[in-house]
N, C-alpha and C positions, 0 to 999 in steps of 0.2 A: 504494500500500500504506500500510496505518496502523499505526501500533505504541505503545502505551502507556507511560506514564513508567514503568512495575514492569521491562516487557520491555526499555525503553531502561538502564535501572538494573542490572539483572542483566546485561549487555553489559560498561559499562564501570564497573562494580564502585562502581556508587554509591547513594545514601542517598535515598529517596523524600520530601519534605516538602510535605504539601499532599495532591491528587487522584491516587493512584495509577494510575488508572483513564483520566486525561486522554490523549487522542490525539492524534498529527500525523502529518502525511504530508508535508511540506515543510521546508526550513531557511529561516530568516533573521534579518539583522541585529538584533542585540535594539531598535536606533532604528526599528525600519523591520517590527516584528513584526506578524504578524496571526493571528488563530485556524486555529489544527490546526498552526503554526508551530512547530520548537522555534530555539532561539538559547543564547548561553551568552556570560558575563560575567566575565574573568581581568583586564581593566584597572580599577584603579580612576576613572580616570576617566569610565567609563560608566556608574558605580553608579546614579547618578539615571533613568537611562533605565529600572529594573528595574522600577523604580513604576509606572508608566504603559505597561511594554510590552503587547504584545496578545496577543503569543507564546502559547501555551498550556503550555512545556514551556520554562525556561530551566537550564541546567546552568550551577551555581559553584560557587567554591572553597568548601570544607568550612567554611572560617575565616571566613566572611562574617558579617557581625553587621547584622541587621537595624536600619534604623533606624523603619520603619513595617511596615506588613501589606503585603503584594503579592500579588494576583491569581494570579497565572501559579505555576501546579506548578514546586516545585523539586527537582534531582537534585542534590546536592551530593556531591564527590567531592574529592580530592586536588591534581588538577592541569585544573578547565575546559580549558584551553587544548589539551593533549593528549586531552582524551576526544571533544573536539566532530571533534579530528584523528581519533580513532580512528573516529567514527563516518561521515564524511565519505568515509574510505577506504572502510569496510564499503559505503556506498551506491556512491561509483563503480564498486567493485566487482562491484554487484549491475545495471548496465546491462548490458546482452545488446550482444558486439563483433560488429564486422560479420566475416565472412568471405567467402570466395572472391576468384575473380581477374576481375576486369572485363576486356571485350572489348579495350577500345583501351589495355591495360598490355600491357609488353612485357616475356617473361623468356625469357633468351637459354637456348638447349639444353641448354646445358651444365650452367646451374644448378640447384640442389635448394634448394626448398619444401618449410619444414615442412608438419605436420597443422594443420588450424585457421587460415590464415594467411588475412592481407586484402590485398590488391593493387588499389589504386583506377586510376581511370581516366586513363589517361597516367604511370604510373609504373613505370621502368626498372630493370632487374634485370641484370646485368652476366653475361659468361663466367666461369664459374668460381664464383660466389656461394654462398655456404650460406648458407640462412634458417633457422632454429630453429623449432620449433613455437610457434604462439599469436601470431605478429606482426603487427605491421599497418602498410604500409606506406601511405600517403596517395597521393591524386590531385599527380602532377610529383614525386614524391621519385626521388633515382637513388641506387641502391645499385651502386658500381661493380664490375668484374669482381674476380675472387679478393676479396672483401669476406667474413669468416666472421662470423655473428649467431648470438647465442643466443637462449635462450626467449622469448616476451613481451616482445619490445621493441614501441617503439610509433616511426614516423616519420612525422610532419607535415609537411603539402604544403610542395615544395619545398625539402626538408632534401636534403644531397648528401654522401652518404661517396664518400670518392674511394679507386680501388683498392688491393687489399690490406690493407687497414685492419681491424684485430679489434674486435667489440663481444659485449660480454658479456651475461647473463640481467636480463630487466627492465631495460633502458636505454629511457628516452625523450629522444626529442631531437626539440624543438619545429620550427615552420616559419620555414623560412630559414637554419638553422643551414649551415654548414660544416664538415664533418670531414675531415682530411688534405688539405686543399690546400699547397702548397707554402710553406716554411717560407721568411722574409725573408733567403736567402742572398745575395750579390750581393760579387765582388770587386772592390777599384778597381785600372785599368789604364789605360794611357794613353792609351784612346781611350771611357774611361766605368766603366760597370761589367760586367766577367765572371760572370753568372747560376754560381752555383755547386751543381748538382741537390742537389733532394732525393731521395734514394732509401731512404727508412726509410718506419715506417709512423706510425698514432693507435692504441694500446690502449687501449679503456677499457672497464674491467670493471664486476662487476655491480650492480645497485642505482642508477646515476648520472642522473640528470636536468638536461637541459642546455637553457636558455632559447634563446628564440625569436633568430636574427639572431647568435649564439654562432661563434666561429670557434674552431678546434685545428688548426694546423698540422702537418703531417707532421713527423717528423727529417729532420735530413742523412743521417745514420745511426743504424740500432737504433730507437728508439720514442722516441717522443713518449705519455705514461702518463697516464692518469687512473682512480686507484686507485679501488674499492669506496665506495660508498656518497656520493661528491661531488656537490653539487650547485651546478649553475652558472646562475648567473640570464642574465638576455638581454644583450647586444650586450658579452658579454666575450670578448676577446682572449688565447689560451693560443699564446703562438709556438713554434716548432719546439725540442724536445729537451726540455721541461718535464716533469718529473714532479708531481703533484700527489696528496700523500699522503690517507689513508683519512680521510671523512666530513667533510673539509673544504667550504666552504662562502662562493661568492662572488657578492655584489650586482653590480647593474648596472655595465657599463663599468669594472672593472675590466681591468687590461690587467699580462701579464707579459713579460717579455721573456727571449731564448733562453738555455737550458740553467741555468736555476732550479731549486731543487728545494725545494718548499712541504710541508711538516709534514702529521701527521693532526690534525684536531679544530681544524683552523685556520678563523679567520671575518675577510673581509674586508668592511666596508661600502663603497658603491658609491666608484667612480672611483680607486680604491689603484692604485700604479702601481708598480710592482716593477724592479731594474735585472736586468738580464739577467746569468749566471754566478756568480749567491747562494746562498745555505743559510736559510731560513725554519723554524725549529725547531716544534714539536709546541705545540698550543694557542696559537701568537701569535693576538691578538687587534688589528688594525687600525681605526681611525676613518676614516669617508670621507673620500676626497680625500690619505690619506696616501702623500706619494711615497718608496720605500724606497730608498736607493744601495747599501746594505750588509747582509752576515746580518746574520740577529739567531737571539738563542740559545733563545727559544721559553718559552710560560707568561708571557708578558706581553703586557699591556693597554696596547695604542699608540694616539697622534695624532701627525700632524703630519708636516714634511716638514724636516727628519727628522724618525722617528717619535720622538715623548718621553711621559714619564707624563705620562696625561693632565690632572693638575691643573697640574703647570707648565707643559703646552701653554697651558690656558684661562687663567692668572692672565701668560702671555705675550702672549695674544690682547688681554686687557685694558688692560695697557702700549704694546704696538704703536697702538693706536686712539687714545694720547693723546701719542703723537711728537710731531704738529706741534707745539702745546701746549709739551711739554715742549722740544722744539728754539726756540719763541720767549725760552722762560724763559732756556733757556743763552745766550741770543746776548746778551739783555738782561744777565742777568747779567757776560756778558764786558765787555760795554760800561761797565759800573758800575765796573769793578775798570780799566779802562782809563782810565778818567777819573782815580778816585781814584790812580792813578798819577803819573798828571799833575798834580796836587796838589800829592803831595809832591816831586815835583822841583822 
């Protein structure tokens, strides 16, 4: 399908400059643009690429100040970065989902399938299961018994909810993921450790997208929560009893530990490592790699381990790297004041 920069503009509420009339049928990178292409431009550091892309159709910010003529039709709007998102969704949106139940998937008697639902080949549906209308479950995923799912969730081959577990409307959870496996209980006793069950379950509610290889452990008891609208990037670690509040938001390899309770509107960059039995207050904001022992009370901007403002992290990063340096200067110096001691005796 083709659609013109006027039809693209009237979509996402923006400003035709150039060929209204220009067509694309594809997206791509504005480095890597070719005709019928569109592409769009929020960093400045890609502004040189605008000159010479091929793209036919690029969307940027409103505020853009040309430095020469450019080729390529422009839609300038508010926020690039959001519109090229809103159009992105509209296209995935617009692929036709698979439905039905393939021969070699297996859903036990008990269970109920929504209307519209996909069940790929070799994938498991447990006693007890509700599936919601409109989902699709992938080739090897297992939904295990008493599992309840809402509308439009989407499961990639070889994701595994383990029984009981509630998942709410529009969840996607990529392939490989893990949901409610057994939460790291374990007591010590004099011949090792005492496995101490987990019997709770994983909530998470609507709107949530959970990367590829992603684990959430069950509770000991009661729930283990992943509120509305969070999204969790790949091979992160949520352990047993975790709440993690609305629209928060965590990179790679991140990992928390048991009975946390993480804010809304919170962002952690990759590999943040949280102590287990904290309070993460509403909007903290984490730099990667920050390891946290202790709450924090939320609406600040962290690095480091512990976390601190980030300019006294980096102006510490700075002094750290010139130790040796300054450990040579001290010793010389003590050497100097030992002499002159010597002196005057």
């Amino acid at each position: 399908m083709e659609f013109t920069a006027e039809q693209i503009a009237n979509v996402i509420g923006g400003r035709v400059e150039g060929n209204k009339d220009a067509k694309v049928h594809t997206f791509a990178k504005i480095e890597e643009g070719t005709e019928g292409a569109i592409s769009f431009l929020s960093n400045p550091k890609y502004t040189h690429y605008l000159y010479n892309t091929k793209s036919s159709i690029v969307i940027v910010n409103e505020d853009l100040e040309l430095e020469k003529d450019v080729d390529a039709t422009l839609i300038r709007v508010k926020n690039a970065y959001e519109s090229i998102a809103k159009l992105l969704q509209i296209y995935e949106a617009s692929k036709p989902k698979k439905t039905g139940v393939a021969t070699q998937a297996y859903i036990a008697p008990s269970a109920k399938l929504g209307n519209n639902c996909y069940v790929g080949p070799f994938a498991y549906v447990g006693e007890g299961a509700e599936i919601g209308d409109g989902c699709q479950i992938y080739p090897h995923a297992v939904i295990g018994d008493n599992v309840k799912v809402g509308t439009n969730c989407i499961f990639y081959p070889n994701t595994t909810i383990y029984q009981g577990c509630k998942i709410g409307n529009n969840v996607t959870i990529h392939a490989g993921s893990v949901i409610g496996a057994d939460g790291f209980g374990f007591a010590p006793s004099a011949d090792g450790y005492d496995k101490i069950p987990q019997i709770g379950i994983v909530v998470i509610e609507d709107n949530v997208e959970i990367g590829a290889n992603t684990c959430v452990d069950r509770s000991t008891m009661g729930a283990t929560v992943i509120h509305k609208g969070v999204k969790l990037d790949n091979l992160v670690q949520v352990a047993h009893n975790v709440e993690i509040g609305e629209n928060t938001v965590m990179s790679a390899q991140v990992g928390i530990a048991g009975s946390t309770k993480v804010g809304s509107w919170c962002m952690f960059g990759g590999q943040v490592g949280l102590a287990g039995h904290i309070t993460i207050g509403d909007k903290t904001f984490l730099g990667a790699q920050s390891g946290v022992p202790g709450s924090l009370k939320g609406g600040e901007e962290l690095i480091g381990t512990p976390p601190m403002n980030p300019r006294a992290y980096f102006k510490s990063q700075a002094i750290f790297r010139r130790l040796p340096d300054m450990y040579k200067d001290l010793n010389d110096a003590k050497k100097k004041i030992e002499e002159l001691n010597e002196k005057i005796k």
